[in-house]
NUGU-759624 format. One line per field, with one value per residue (C-alpha): residue number from 1; residue in three letters; x, y, z. Coordinates in steps of 0.5 Angstrom, whole numbers, plus 500, padded with zeros to 3 digits. Layout:
<nodes>
rovo <- [NUM	...];
tido <- [Ala	...];
X <- [X	...];
Y <- [Y	...];
Z <- [Z	...];
</nodes>
This chain:
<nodes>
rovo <- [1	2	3	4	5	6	7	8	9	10	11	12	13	14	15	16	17	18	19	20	21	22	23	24	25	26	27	28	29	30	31	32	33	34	35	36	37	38	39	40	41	42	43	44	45	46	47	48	49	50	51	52	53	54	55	56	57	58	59	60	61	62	63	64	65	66	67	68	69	70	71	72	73	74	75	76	77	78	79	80	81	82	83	84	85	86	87	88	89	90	91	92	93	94	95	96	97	98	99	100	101	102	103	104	105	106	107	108	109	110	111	112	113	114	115	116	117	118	119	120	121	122	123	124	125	126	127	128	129	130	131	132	133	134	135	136	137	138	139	140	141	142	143	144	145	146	147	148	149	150	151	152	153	154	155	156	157	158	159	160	161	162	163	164	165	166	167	168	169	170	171	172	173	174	175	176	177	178	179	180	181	182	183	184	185	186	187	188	189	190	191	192	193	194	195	196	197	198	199	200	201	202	203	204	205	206	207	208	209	210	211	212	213	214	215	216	217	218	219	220	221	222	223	224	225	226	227	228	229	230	231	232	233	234	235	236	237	238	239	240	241	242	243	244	245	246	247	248	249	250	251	252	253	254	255	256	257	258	259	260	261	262	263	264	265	266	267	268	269	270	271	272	273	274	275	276	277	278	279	280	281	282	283	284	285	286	287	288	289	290	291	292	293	294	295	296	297	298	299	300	301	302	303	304	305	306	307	308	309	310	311	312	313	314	315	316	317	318	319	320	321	322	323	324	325	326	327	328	329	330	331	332	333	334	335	336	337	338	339	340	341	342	343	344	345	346	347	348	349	350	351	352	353	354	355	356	357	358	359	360	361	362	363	364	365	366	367	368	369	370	371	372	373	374	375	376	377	378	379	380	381	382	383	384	385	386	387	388	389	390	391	392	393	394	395	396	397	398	399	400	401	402	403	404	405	406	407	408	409	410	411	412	413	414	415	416	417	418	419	420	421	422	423	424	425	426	427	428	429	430	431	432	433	434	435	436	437	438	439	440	441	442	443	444	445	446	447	448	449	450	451	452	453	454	455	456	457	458	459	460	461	462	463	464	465	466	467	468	469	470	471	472	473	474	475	476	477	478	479	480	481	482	483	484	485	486	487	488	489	490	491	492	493	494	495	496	497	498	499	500	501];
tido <- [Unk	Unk	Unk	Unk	Unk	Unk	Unk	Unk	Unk	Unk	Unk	Unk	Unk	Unk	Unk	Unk	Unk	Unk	Unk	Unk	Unk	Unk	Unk	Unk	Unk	Unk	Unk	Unk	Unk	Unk	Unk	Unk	Unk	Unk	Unk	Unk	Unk	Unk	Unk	Unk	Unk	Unk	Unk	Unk	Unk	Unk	Unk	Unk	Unk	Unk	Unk	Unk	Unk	Unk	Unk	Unk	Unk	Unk	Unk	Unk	Unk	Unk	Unk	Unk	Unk	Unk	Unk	Unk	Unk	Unk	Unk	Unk	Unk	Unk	Unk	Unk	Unk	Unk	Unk	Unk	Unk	Unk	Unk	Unk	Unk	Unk	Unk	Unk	Unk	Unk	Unk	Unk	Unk	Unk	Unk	Unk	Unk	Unk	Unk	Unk	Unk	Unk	Unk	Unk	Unk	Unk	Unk	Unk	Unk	Unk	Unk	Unk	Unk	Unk	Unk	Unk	Unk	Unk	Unk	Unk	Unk	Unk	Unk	Unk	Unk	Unk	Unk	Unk	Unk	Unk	Unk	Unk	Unk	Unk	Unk	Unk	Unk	Unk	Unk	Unk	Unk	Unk	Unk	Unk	Unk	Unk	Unk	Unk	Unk	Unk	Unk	Unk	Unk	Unk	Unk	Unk	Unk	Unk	Unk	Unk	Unk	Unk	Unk	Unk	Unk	Unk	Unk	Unk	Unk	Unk	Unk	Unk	Unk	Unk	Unk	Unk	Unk	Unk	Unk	Unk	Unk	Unk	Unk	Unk	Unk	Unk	Unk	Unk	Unk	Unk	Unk	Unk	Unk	Unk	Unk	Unk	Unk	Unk	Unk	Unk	Unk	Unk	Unk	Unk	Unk	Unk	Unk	Unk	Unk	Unk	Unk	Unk	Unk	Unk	Unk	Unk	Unk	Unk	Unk	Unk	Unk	Unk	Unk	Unk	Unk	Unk	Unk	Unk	Unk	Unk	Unk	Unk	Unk	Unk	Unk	Unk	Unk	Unk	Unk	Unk	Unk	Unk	Unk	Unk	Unk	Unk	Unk	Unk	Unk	Unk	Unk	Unk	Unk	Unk	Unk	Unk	Unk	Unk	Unk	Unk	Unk	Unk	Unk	Unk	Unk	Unk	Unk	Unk	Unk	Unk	Unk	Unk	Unk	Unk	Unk	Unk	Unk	Unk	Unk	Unk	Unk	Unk	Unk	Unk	Unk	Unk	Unk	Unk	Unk	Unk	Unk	Unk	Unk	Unk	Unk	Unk	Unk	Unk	Unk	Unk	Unk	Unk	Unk	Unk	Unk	Unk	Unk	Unk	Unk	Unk	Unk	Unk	Unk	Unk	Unk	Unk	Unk	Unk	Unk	Unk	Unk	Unk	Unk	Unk	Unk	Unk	Unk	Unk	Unk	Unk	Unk	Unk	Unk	Unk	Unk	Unk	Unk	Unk	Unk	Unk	Unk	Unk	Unk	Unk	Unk	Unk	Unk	Unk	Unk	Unk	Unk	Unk	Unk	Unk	Unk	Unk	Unk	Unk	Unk	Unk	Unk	Unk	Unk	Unk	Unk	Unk	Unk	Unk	Unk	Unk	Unk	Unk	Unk	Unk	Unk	Unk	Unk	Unk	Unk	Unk	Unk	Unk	Unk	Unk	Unk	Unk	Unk	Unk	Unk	Unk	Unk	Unk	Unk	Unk	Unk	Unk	Unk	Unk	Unk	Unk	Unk	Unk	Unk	Unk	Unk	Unk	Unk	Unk	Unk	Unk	Unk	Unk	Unk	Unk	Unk	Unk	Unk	Unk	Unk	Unk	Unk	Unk	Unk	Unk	Unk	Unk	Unk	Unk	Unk	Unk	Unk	Unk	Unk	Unk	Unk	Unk	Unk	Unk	Unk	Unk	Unk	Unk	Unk	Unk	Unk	Unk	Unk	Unk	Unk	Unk	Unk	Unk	Unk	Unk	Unk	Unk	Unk	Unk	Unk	Unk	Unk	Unk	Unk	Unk	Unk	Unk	Unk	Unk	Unk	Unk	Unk	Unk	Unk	Unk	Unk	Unk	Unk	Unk	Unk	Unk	Unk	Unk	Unk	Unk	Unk	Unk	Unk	Unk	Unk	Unk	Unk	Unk	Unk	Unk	Unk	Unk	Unk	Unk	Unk	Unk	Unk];
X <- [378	381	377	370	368	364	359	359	355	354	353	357	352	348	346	352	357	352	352	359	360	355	359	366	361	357	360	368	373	367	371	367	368	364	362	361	360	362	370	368	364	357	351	345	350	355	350	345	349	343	343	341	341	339	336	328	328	332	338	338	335	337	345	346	344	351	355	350	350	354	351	344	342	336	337	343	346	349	356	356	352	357	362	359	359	367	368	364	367	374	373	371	376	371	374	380	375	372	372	370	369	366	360	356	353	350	350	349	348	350	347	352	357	352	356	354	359	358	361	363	365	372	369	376	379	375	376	371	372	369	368	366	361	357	352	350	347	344	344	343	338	331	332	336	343	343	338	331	324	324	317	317	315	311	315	321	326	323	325	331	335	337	333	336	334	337	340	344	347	352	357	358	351	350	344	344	340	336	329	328	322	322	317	315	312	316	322	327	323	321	329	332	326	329	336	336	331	337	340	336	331	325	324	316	315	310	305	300	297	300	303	303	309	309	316	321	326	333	336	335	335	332	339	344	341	341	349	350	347	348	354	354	352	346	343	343	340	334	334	332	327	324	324	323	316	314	315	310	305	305	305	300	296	295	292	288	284	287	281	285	291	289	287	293	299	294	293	301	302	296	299	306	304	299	291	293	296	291	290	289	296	297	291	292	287	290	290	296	301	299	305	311	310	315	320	322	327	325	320	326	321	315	320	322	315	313	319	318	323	319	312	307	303	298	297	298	304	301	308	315	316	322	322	319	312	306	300	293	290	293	299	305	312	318	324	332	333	328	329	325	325	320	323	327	326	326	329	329	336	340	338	343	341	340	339	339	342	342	334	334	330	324	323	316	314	317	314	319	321	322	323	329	330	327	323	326	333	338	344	341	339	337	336	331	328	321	317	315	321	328	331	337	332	331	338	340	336	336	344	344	339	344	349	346	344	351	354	348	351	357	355	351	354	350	351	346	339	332	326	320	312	306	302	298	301	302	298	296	300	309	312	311	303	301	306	301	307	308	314	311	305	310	314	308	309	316	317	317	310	308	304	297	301	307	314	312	308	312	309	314	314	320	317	315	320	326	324	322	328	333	330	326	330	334	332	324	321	320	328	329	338	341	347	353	354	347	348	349	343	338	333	327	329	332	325	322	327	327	319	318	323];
Y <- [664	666	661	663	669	668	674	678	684	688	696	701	705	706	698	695	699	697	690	690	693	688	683	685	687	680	675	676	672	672	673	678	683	689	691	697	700	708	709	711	710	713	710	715	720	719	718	725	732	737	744	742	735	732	726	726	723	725	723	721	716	714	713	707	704	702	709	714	721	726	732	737	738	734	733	733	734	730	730	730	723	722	723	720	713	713	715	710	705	706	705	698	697	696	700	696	690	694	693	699	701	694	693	686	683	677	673	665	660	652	648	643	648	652	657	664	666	673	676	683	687	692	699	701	696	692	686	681	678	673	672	667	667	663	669	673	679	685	692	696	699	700	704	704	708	709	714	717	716	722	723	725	730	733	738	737	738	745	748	752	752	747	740	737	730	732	724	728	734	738	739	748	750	756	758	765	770	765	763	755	751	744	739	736	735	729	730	732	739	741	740	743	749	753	751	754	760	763	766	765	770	766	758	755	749	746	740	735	734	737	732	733	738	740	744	741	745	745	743	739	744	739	734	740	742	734	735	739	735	729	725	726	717	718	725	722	715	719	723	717	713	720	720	713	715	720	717	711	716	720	714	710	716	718	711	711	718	720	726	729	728	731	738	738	738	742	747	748	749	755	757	758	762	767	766	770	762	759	752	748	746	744	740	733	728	722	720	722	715	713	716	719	725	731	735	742	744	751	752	754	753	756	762	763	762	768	772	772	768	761	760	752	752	745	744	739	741	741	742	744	750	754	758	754	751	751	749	745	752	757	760	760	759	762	758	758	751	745	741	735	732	726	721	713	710	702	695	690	687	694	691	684	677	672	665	658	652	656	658	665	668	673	677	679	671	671	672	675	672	677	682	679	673	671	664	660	663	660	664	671	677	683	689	695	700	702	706	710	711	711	706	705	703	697	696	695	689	686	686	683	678	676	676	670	667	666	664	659	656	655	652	647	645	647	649	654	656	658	660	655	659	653	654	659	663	668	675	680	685	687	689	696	695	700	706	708	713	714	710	704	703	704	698	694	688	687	687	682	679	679	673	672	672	671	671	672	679	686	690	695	696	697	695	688	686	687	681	678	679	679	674	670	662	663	656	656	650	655	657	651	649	644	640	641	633	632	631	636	639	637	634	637	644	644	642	648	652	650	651	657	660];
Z <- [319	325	333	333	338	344	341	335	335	329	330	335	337	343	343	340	346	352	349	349	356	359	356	360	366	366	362	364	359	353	347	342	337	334	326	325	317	320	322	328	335	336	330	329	334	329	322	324	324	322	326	333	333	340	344	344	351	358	359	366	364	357	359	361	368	369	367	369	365	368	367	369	361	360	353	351	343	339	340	347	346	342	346	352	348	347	354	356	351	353	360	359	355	348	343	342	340	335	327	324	316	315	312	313	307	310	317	316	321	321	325	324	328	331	329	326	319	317	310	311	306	308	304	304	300	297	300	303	310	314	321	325	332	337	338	334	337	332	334	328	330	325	320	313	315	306	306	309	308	302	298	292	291	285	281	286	281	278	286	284	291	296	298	305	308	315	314	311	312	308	312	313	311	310	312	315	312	308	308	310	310	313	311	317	324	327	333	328	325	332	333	325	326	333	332	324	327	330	323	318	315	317	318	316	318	314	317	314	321	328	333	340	344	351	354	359	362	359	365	371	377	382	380	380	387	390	388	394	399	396	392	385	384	388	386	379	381	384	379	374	378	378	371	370	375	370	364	366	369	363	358	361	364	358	354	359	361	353	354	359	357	350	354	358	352	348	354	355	348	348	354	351	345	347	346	339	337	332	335	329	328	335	335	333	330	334	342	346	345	338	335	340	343	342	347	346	351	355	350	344	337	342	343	336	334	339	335	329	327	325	324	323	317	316	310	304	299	291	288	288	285	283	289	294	295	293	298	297	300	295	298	296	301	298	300	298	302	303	309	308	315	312	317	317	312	317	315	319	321	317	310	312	309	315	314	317	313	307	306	307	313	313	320	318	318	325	333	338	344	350	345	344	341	334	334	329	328	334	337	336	339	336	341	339	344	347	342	350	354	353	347	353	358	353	351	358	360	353	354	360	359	353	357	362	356	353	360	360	354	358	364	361	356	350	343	341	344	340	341	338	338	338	333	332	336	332	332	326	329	328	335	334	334	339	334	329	326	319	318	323	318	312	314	318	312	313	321	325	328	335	339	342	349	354	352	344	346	346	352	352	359	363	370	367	362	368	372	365	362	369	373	370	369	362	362	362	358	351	350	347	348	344	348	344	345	341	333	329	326	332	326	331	331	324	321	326	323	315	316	318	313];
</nodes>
């Protein structure tokens, strides 16, 4: 094997390139490089190619804080994220420290070294590598890339037309002209229903139960006009404290007067359809908040519904049959393509097998610190967004935060760092615990838990992990640093680590 990185960081996506990026801005002379399984930049933005695929949330403030978005399009689709992420890759001179077309099989960490050894696996020739790194720092997301959440369906296999997961889209579709059901009532079906309503015959979007939606503009007017009056860095600053502003209004405004909020989102979709539109499949069961809400640009699925050319049905499905649905209601939906738009299939860690000294580790049995760190598991970080804002906002300042940690580790002189929760820390909660989305209580058991207070709580809020996070001593009595001096093992964190496995 090759001299040990500073920093290996698995994923090349939204959170592994703005690790990387953070490293050449905040950590200058860190050696580092990426793996990714995929032959190119972009993760999810390279992965989901469904028609219409876009952000759910505005791009202001979801580019990254130091290479802000360059255009007035609110949510932006997904080849331009893409190509975002590459741009912003090659200006920071990132790309050339990526390994693609690697799978990781298993990352294991030696406190003898204190060093992290992860197996990969090259998918075009076969051949196994092994790369050593001081740091590990996980950003692969929370989803299984090697498939979806897919039901199964009773009497699927008597449906005599296509079945589509949109994880996995058939390149060059042909759908003009054809009748389309998706199943489904997430942002991806609010996203697939509009963008397959332009040419299909007509596209029924079936729901077990409504989700909140509410229209934003397609453009942002107010920062295309501020352009002209102001430099372009600027404009766009405003812009996203604007939307920074909003966002946690709207957030917390909604748990705490969850009524009101429930009449205002209610009201603008009864508002956009016409007093005709039958309500019940835009009135959730749940508050505002308890699962993420639903943006539709300028209003695109109200206006396909208003033309005709798509429609909501809630309803249970009773069978597949060899035409389309059958629903727990009696009718009958005749379909030529099934989308099954049923969500993520989530995994904690990309499905990788971690382990300390040989003993395997399990996420679920592990507190959060910061929500970055996993106790017990030394010199590594896994980066996850908020599940009420912009993914990047949190990826940003994690980034950052593990920046300072790795510089922490050369200046003092340490060989690994590790978060140690007091006993009975730990809360019967995981760390989207405020997310009561299907896919969240699917995985509840496998990830990991949060803690009764301080570092070892998840309050996804942005405004109060800054300060945790970037100003806050690295070094604060709880992060445990072991002096690379010390004796391999360090008996005390060992022992911690062995136990909590």
């Amino acid at each position: 094997m090759s001299t040990p990185l500073d920093v290996l960081i698995i994923g090349a996506g939204i959170s592994g390139i703005g690790m990387a990026c953070h490293l050449q801005r905040d950590s200058p002379g860190s050696r580092f490089a990426i793996i990714d399984r995929r032959s190119r930049i972009g993760g999810t933005w390279d992965l989901f190619r469904y028609p219409g695929v876009r952000s759910d949330s505005d791009m202001f403030s979801f580019g990254y804080s130091f290479r802000p978005w360059h255009a007035f399009k609110v949510l932006a689709d997904g080849a331009s994220i893409r190509s975002y992420l590459t741009d912003t890759a090659r200006e920071y001179d990132v790309e050339r420290h990526i390994r693609f077309n690697r799978k990781v099989l298993r990352a294991e960490f030696s406190t003898a070294s204190s060093l992290w050894t992860v197996t990969v696996l090259d998918e075009a020739s076969g051949r196994e590598e092994r790369i050593q790194g001081r740091v590990l720092v996980n950003c692969t997301g929370y989803y299984n890339y090697d498939r979806g959440h897919d039901p199964d369906f009773p009497g699927q296999d008597a449906f005599k037309g296509q079945r589509i997961h949109p994880q996995f889209w058939p390149e060059n579709l042909d759908y003009a002209g054809k009748r389309v059901v998706v199943i489904g009532s997430g942002a991806t079906a609010m996203t697939v229903v509009p963008a397959m309503a332009e040419s299909a015959a007509k596209v029924t979007m079936v729901q077990r139960s409504p989700t909140y939606v509410f229209s934003i503009p397609g453009t942002d007017k107010i920062a295309k006009a501020m352009t002209k009056v102001m430099p372009k860095k600027w404009a766009f600053a405003l812009t996203r404290a604007r939307n920074l502003a909003l966002l946690r209004l709207m957030y917390f405004g909604s748990l705490r007067y969850p009524e009101m909020a429930k009449k205002l989102y209610i009201g603008s979709v009864r508002k956009a359809l016409g007093e005709q539109a039958d309500m019940r499949n835009w009135t959730p069961r749940y508050k505002p908040w308890d699962e993420r809400l639903c943006a539709v640009p300028d209003g695109d699925l109200f206006q396909a519904i208003k033309r005709g050319r798509a429609e909501v049905i809630t309803a249970g499905i009773e069978r597949f049959t060899e035409g389309g649905l059958k629903l727990d209601d009696g009718r009958e939906i005749p379909a030529d393509i099934i989308v099954t738009a049923t969500g993520l299939d989530v995994r904690v860690f990309g499905n990788i097998t971690v382990a300390v000294d040989g003993q395997t580790v399990d996420p679920a049995q592990r507190l959060t610190y910061k929500a970055t760190l996993l106790e017990g598991l030394p010199n590594c970080a896994w980066i996850v967004g908020y599940i009420n804002a912009p993914w990047t906002l949190k990826a940003d300042i994690a980034a950052r935060y593990i920046c300072r940690l790795v510089n922490h580790l050369k200046a003092s002189g340490s060989s690994r760092f590790v978060a140690v929760a007091p006993p009975g820390e730990i809360a019967d909660d995981n760390i989207f615990g405020g997310l009561k989305s299907n896919y969240v209580k699917r995985a509840a058991s496998t990830l990991p838990r949060q803690g009764r207070s301080g570092p070892w709580r998840v309050e996804h809020d942005y405004r109060r992990d800054k300060p945790i996070l970037l100003e806050a001593p690295v070094d604060d009595g709880v992060l445990q640093f072991v002096p690379a001096s010390a004796a391999s093992g360090d008996t005390a964190t060992a022992a911690r680590t062995a136990a909590a496995a």
